[in-house]
C-alpha positions in Angstrom: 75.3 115.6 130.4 72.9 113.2 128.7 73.7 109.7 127.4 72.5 108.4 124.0 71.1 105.4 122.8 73.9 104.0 121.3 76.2 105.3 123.6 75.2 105.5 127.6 78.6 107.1 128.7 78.4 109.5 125.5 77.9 113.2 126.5 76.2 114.9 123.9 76.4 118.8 125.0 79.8 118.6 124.3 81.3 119.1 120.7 79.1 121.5 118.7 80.9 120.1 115.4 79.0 122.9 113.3 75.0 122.8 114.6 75.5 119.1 115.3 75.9 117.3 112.1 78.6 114.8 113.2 82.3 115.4 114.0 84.7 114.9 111.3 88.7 113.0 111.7 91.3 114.7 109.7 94.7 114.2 109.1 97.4 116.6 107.6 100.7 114.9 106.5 104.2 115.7 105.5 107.4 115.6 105.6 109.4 117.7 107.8 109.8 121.7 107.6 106.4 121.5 105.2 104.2 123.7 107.8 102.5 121.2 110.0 102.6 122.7 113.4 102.7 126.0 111.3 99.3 124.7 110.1 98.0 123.6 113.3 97.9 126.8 114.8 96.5 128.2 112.0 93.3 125.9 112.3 93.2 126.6 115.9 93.3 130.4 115.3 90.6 130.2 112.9 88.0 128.0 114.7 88.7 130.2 117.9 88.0 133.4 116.1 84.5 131.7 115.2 83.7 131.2 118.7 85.0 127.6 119.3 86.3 126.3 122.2 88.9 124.0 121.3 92.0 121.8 123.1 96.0 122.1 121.6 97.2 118.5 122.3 100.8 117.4 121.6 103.7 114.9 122.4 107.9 115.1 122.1 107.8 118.7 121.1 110.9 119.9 120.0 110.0 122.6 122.8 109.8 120.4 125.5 106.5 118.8 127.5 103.4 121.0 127.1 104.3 123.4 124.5 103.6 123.2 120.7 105.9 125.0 118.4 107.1 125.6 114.8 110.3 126.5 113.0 109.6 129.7 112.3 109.0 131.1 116.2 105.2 130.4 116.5 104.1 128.2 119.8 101.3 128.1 122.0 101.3 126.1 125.2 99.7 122.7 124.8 98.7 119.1 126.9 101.5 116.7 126.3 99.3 113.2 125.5 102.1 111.4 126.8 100.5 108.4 128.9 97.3 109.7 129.0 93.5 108.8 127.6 92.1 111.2 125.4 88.3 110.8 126.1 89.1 110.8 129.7 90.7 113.7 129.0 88.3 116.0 127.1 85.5 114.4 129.2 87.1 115.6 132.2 86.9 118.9 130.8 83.1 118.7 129.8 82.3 117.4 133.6 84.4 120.9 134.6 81.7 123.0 132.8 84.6 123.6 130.3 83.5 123.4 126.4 85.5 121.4 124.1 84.2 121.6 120.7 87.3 120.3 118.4 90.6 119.1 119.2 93.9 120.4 117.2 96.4 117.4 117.8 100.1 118.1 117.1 102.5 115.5 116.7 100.1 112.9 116.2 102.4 110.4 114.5 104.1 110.0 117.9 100.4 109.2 119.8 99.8 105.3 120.3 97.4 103.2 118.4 95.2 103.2 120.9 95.2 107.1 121.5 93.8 107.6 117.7 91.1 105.4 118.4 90.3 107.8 121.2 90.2 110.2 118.7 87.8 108.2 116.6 85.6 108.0 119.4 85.3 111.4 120.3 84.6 112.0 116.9 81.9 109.2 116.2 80.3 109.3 119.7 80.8 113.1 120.6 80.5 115.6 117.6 84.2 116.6 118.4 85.9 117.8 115.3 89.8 116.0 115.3 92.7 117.9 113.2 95.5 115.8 113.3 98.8 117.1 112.0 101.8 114.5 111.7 104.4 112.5 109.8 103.8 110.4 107.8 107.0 107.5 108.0 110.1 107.5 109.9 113.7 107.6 108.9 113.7 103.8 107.6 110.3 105.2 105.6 108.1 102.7 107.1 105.0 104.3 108.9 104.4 105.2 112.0 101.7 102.9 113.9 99.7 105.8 114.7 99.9 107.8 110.8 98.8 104.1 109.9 95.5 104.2 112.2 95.2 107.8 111.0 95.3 106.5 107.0 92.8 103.7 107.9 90.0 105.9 110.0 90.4 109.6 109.0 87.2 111.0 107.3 89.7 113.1 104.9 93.9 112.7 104.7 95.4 115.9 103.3 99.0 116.2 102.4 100.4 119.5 103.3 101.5 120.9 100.1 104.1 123.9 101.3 107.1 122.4 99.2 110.3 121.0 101.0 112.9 120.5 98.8 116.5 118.0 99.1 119.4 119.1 98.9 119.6 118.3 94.7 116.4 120.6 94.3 114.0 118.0 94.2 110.8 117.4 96.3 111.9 116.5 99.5 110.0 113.3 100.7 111.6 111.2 103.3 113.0 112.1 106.6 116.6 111.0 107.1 118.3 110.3 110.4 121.7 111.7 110.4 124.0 110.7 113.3 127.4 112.1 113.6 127.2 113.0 110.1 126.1 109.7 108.6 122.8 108.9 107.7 121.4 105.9 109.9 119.4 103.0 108.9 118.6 101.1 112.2 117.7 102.4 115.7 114.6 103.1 117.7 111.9 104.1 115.9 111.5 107.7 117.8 114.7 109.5 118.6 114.1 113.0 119.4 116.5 115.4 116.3 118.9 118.5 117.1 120.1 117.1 120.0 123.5 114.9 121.6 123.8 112.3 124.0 121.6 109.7 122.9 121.5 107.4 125.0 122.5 108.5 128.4 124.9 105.9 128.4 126.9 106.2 124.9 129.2 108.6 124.5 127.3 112.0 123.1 126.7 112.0 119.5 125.0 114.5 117.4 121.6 113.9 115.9 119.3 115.4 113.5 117.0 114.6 111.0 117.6 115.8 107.2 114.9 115.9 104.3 115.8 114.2 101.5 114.2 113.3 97.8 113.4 109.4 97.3 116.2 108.8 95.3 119.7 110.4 97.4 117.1 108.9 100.6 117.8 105.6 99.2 121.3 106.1 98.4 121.9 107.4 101.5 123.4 110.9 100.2 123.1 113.7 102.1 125.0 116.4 99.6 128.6 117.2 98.9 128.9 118.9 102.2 128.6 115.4 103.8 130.3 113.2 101.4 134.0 112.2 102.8 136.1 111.7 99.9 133.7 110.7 97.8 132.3 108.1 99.2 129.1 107.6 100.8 129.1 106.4 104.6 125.8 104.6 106.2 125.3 103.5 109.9 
């Protein structure tokens, strides 16, 4: 390894980012069921094919720890980020001999603040291409911390365009929280969908997320199948 100028603890036989002409931060966006994860293995299939050595990074996979996977049956096993630092992380690698050219990060809404500027590092000091494939805002449609970081530093911000539609027909937009059939507007910011018992302590309730359009999102209807006679009901 051979430090830079600007950077002495930068190692610069790391990320090839295409013949060396400076990493690039991206960041795909969405709602739910739009193709993210779909997308992120897509990228990491086609960079592999190419001969790039890359690293599948994610967090609160609706797999479980260390295993990014999608809707319709695709996975792959991953690195949960969970507590960890990301340069530390690749650089570890790099010291192993191991390449590490790009980075395809799952999930990435979920990462802390500081973890995307890790990101931005590798990126700026390293030549490591970062795909970063996330939501966008959680179920009270405020943005995550980390999608915010991603808005304000990414070199490019796509927004996946497979179409998710509400209920009515519309473009689905917003992610709505449903619990035990109602649709929430307080709680944690990060409750983890399709699943009961949350918390340990309260007795188990049932909990999944729903995509809606902007307007039934702000109404808070989910559809005639969830309406109880007639009227609306928000938690």
């Amino acid at each position: 390894m051979t430090p830079t100028d600007d950077d002495p603890d930068a190692c610069v036989a790391a990320g090839d980012s295409r013949l060396r002409r400076g990493g690039r931060l991206k960041f795909f966006y969405g709602p739910m069921d739009c193709g993210k994860s779909t997308l992120a293995l897509q990228m990491d299939y086609n960079h592999a094919r190419q001969g790039r050595h890359g690293l599948v990074l994610t967090t609160i996979d609706r797999a479980g720890p260390g295993r990014l996977s999608t809707r319709i049956g695709l996975g792959k096993d991953a690195v949960d980020v969970a507590g960890l630092d990301l340069v530390a992380l690749v650089r570890d690698r790099w010291a192993r001999g191991i390449r590490v050219d790009y980075l395809i990060c799952d999930e990435a809404s979920f990462y802390t603040v500081e973890q995307i500027e890790q990101l931005a590092d590798l990126v700026d000091t390293s030549d490591v291409d970062v795909y970063a494939f996330g939501l966008a805002t959680d179920f009270r449609t405020a943005l995550f911390p980390a999608a915010r970081r991603l808005f304000e530093l990414a070199d490019e911000v796509t927004k996946v365009q497979v179409e998710v539609l509400c209920w009515c027909g519309r473009p689905g937009l917003l992610n709505a929280r449903v619990v035990d059939g109602v649709i929430a507007r307080q709680g944690d910011q990060v409750v983890i969908g399709d699943t009961t018992g949350v918390p340990d302590t309260a007795p188990p309730r049932d909990v999944h997320y729903q995509v809606l359009c902007r307007r039934h999102h702000r109404v808070g209807d989910l559809g005639p199948a969830a309406r109880t006679g007639g009227q609306l009901r928000l938690v």
